[in-house]
TINUFI-374489 format. One record per atom (N, C-alpha, C): atom name; residue in three letters; x, y, z. Coordinates in steps of 0.02 Angstrom, whole numbers. Last residue first. Example, Ala and Ser with C-alpha at 12.3 -4.5 7.8 and 13.67 -1.06 7.14 Angstrom:
2
+------+-----+--------+--------+--------+
! atom ! res !   east !  north !     up !
+------+-----+--------+--------+--------+
!    N ! SER !    642 !   -112 !    354 !
!   CA ! SER !    684 !    -53 !    357 !
!    C ! SER !    645 !      2 !    394 !
!    N ! ALA !    660 !   -284 !    390 !
!   CA ! ALA !    615 !   -225 !    390 !
!    C ! ALA !    660 !   -165 !    390 !
+------+-----+--------+--------+--------+
end
This chain:
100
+------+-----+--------+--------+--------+
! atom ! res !   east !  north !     up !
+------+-----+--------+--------+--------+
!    N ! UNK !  -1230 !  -1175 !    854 !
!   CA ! UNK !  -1246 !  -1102 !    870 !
!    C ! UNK !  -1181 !  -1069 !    862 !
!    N ! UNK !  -1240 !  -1314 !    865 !
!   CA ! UNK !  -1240 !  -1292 !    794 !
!    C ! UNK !  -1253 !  -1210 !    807 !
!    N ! UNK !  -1271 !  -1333 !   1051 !
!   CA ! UNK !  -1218 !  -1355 !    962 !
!    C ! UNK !  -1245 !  -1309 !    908 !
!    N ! UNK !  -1235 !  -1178 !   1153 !
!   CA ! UNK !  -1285 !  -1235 !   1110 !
!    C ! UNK !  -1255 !  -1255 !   1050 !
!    N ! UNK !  -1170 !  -1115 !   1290 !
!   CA ! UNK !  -1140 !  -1139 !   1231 !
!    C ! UNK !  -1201 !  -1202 !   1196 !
!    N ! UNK !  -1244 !   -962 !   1374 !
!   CA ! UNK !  -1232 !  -1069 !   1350 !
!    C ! UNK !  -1219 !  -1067 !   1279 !
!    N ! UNK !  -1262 !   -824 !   1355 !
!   CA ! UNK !  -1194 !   -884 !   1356 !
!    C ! UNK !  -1182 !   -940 !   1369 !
!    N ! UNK !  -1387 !   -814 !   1357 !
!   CA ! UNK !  -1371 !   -818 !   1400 !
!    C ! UNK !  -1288 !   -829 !   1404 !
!    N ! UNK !  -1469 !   -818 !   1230 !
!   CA ! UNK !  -1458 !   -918 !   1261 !
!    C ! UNK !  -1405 !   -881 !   1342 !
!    N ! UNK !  -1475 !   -712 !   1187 !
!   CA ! UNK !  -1539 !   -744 !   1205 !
!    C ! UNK !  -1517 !   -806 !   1242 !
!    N ! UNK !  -1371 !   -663 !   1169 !
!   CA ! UNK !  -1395 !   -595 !   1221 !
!    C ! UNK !  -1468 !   -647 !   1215 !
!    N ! UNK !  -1299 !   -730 !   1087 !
!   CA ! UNK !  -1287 !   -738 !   1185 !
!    C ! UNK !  -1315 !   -711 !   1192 !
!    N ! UNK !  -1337 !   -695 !    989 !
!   CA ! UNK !  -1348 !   -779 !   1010 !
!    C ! UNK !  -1353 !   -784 !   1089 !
!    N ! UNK !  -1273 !   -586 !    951 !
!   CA ! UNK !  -1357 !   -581 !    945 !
!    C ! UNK !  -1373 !   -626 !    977 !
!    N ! UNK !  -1125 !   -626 !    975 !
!   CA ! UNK !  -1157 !   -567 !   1010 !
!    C ! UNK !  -1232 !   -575 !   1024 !
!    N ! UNK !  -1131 !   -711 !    846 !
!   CA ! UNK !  -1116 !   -734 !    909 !
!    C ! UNK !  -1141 !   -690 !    999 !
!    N ! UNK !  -1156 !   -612 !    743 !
!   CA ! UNK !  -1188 !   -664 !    754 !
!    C ! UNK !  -1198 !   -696 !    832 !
!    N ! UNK !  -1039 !   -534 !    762 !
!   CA ! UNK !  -1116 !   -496 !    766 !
!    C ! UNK !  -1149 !   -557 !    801 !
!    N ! UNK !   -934 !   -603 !    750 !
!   CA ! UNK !   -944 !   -576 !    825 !
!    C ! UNK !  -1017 !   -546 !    841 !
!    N ! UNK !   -947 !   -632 !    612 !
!   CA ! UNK !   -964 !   -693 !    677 !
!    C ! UNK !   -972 !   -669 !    737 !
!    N ! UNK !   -927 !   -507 !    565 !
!   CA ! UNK !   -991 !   -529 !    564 !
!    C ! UNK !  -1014 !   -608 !    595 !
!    N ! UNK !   -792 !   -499 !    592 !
!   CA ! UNK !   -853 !   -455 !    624 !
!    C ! UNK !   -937 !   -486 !    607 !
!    N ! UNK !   -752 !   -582 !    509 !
!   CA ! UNK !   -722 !   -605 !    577 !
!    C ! UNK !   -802 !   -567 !    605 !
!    N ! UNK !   -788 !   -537 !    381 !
!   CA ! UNK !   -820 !   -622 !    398 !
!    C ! UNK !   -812 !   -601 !    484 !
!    N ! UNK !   -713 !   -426 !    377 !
!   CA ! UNK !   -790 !   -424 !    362 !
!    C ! UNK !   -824 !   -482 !    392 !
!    N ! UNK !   -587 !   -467 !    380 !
!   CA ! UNK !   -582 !   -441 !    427 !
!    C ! UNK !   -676 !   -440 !    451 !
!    N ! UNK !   -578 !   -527 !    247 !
!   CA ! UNK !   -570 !   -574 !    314 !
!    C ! UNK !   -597 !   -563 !    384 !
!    N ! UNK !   -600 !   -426 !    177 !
!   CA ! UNK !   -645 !   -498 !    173 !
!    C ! UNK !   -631 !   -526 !    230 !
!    N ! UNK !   -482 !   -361 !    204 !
!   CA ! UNK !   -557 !   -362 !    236 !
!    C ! UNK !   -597 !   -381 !    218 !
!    N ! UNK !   -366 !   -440 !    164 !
!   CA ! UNK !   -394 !   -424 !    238 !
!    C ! UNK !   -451 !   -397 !    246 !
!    N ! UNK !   -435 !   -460 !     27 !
!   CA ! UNK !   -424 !   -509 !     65 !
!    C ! UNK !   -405 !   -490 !    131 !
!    N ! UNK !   -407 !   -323 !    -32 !
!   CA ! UNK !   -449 !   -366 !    -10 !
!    C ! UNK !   -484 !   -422 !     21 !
!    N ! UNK !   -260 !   -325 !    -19 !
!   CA ! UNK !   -294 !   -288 !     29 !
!    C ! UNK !   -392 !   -293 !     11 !
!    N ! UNK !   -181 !   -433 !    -95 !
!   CA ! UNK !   -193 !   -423 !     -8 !
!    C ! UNK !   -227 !   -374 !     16 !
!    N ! UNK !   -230 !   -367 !   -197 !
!   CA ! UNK !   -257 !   -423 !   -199 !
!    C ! UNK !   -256 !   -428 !   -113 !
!    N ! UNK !   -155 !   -270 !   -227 !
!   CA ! UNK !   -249 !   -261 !   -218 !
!    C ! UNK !   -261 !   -323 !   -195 !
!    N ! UNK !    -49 !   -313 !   -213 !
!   CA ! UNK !    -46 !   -281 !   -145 !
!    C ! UNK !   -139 !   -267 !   -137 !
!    N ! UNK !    -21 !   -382 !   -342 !
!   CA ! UNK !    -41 !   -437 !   -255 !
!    C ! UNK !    -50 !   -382 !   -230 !
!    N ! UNK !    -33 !   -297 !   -434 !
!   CA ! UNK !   -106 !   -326 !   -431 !
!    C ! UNK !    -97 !   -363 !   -354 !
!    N ! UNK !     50 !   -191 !   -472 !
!   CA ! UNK !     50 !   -210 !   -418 !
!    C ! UNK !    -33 !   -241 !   -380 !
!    N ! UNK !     27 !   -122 !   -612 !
!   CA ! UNK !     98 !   -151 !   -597 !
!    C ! UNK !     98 !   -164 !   -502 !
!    N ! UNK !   -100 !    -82 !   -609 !
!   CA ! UNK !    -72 !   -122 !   -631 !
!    C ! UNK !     -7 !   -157 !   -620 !
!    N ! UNK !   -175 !      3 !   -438 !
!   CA ! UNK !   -106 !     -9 !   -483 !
!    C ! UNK !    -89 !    -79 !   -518 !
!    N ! UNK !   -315 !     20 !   -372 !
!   CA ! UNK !   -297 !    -12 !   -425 !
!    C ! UNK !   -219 !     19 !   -458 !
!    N ! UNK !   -330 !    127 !   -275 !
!   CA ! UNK !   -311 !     57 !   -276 !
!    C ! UNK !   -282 !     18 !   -312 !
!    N ! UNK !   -408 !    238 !   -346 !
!   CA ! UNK !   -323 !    235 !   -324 !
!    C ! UNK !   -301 !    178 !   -287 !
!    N ! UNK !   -532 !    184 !   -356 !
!   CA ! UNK !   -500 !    175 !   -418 !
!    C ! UNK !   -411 !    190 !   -386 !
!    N ! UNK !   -572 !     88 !   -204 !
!   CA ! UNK !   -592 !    140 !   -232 !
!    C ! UNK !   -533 !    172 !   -281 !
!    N ! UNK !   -694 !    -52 !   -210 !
!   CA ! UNK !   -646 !    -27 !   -237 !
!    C ! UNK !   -647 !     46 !   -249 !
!    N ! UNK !   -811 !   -156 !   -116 !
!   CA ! UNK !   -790 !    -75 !   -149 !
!    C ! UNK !   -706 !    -64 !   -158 !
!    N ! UNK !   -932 !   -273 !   -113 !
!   CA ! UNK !   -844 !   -261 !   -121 !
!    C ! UNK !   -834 !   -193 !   -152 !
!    N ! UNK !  -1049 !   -346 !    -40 !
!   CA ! UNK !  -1019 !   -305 !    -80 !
!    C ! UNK !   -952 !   -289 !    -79 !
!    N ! UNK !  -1093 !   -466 !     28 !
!   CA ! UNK !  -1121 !   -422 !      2 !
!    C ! UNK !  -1115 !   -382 !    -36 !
!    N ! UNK !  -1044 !   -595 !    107 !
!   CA ! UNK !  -1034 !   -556 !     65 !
!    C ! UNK !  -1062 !   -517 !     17 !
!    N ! UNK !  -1124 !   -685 !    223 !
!   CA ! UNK !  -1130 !   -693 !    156 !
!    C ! UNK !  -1097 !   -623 !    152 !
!    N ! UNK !  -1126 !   -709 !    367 !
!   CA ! UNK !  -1083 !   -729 !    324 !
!    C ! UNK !  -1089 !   -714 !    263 !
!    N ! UNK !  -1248 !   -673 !    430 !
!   CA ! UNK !  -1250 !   -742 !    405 !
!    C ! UNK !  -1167 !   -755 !    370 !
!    N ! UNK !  -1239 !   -540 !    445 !
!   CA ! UNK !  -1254 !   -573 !    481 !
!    C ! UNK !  -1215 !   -662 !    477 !
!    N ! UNK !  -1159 !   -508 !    277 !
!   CA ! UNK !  -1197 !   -509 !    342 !
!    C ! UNK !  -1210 !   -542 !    387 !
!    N ! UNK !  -1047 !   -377 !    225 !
!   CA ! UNK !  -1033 !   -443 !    275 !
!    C ! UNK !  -1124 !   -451 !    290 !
!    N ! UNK !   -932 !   -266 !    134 !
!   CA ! UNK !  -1009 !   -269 !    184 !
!    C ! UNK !  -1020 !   -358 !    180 !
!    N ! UNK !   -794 !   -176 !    119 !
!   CA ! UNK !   -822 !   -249 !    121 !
!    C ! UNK !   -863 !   -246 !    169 !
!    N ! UNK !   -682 !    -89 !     33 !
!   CA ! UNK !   -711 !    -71 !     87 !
!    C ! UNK !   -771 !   -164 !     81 !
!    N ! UNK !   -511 !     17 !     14 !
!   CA ! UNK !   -546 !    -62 !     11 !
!    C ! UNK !   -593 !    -60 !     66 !
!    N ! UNK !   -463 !    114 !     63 !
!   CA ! UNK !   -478 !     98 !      1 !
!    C ! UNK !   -515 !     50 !    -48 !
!    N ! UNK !   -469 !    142 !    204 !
!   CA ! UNK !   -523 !    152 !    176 !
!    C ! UNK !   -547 !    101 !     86 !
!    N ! UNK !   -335 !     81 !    225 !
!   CA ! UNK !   -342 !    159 !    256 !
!    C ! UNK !   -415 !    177 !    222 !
!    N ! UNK !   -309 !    -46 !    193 !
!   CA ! UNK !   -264 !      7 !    154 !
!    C ! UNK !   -301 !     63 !    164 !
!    N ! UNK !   -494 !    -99 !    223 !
!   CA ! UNK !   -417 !   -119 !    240 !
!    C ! UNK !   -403 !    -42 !    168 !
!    N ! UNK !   -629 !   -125 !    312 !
!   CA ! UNK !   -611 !    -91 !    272 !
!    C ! UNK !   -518 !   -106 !    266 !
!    N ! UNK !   -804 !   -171 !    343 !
!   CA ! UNK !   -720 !   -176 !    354 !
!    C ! UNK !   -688 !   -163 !    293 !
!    N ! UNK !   -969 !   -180 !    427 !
!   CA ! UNK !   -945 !   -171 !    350 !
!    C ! UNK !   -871 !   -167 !    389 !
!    N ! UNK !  -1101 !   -287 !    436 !
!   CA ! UNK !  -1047 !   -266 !    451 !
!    C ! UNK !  -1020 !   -242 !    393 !
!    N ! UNK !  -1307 !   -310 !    435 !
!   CA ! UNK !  -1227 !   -308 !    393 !
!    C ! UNK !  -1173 !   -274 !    441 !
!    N ! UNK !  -1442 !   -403 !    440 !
!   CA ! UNK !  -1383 !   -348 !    504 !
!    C ! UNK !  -1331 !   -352 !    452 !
!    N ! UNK !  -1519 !   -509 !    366 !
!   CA ! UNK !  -1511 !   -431 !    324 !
!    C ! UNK !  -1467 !   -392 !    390 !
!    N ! UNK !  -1496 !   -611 !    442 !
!   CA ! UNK !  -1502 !   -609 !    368 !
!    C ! UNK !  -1492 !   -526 !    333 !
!    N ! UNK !  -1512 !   -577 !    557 !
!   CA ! UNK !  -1449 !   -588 !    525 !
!    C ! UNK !  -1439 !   -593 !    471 !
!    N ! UNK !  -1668 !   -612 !    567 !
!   CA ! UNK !  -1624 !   -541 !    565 !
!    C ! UNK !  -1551 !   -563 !    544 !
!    N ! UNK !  -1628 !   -749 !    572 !
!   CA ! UNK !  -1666 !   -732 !    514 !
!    C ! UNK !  -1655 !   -641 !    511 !
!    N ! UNK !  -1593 !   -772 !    711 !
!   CA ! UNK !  -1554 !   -806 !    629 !
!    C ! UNK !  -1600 !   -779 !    564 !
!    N ! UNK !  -1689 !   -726 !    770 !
!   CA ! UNK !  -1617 !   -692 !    766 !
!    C ! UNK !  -1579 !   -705 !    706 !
!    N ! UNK !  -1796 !   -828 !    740 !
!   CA ! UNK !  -1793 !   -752 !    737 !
!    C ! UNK !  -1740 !   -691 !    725 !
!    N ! UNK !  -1750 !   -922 !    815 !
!   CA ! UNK !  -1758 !   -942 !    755 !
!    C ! UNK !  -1767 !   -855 !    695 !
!    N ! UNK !  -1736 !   -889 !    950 !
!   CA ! UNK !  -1662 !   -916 !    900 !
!    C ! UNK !  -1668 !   -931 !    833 !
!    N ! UNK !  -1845 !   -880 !    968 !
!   CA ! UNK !  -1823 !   -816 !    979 !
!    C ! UNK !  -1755 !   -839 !    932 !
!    N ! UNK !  -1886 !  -1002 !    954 !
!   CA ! UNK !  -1936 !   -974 !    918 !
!    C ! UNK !  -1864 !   -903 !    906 !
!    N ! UNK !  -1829 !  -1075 !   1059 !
!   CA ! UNK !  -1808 !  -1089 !    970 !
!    C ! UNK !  -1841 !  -1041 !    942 !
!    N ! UNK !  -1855 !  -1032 !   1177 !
!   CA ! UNK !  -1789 !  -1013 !   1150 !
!    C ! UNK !  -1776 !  -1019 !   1088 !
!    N ! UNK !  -2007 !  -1077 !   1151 !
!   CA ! UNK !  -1993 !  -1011 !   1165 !
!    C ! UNK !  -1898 !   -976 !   1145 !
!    N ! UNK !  -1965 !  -1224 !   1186 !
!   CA ! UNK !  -1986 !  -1204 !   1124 !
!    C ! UNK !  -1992 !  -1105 !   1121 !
!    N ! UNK !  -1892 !  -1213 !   1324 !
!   CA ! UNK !  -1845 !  -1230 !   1260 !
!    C ! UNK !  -1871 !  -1211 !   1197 !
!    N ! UNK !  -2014 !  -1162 !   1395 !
!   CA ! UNK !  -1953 !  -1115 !   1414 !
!    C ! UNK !  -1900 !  -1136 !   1326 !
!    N ! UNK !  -2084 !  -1314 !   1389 !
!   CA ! UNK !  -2110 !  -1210 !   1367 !
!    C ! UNK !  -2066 !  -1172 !   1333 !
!    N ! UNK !  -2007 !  -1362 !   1441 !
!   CA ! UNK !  -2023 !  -1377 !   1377 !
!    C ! UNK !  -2060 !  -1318 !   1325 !
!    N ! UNK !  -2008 !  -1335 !   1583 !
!   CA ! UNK !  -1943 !  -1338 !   1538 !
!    C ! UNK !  -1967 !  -1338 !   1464 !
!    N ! UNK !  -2135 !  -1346 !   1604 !
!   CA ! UNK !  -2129 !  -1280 !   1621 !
!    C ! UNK !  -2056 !  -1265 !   1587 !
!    N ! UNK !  -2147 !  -1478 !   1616 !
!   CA ! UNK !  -2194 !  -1432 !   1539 !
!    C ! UNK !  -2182 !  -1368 !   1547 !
!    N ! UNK !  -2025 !  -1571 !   1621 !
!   CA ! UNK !  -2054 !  -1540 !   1649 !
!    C ! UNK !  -2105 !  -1490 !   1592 !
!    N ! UNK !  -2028 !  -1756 !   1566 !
!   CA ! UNK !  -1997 !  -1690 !   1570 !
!    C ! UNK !  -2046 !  -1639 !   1597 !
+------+-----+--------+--------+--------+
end
């Protein structure tokens, strides 16, 4: 193989190894029912926090809290793959690499 390719690949892991580790702490945040529900995301996927804000909460209507955490849990994950995916291409270029 070429040592000028081999350079170039250990240099891409280093920088890919770097990004994945900022992602560790980049957060997204999403929000559903007009604020009331609010959800921090990071990088990585992990779930961070969940805000409730108390005029949410109606006893006599626990599925509608329930669906409206669950869109932005959902909505929190989606954005924080686009983060991810965003940070990935602005180093690999938009090649598609496995486990990326």
């Amino acid at each position: 193989m070429n040592k000028n390719f081999l350079k170039q690949a250990q240099q891409l892991q280093v920088r890919l190894n770097q990004v994945q580790k900022e992602l560790e702490t980049e957060t997204v945040q999403a929000t559903s029912g007009g604020g009331v529900i609010s959800v921090t995301c990071t990088g990585k996927q992990i779930i961070t926090s969940i805000n409730v804000d108390p005029s949410a909460v109606d006893p006599t209507d626990v599925e509608m809290l329930q669906d409206l955490i669950l869109a932005a849990v959902n909505e929190a994950l989606i954005k924080s793959q686009e983060l991810a995916a965003a940070r990935i291409g602005e180093i690999t270029g938009g090649m598609n690499l496995p486990g990326m």
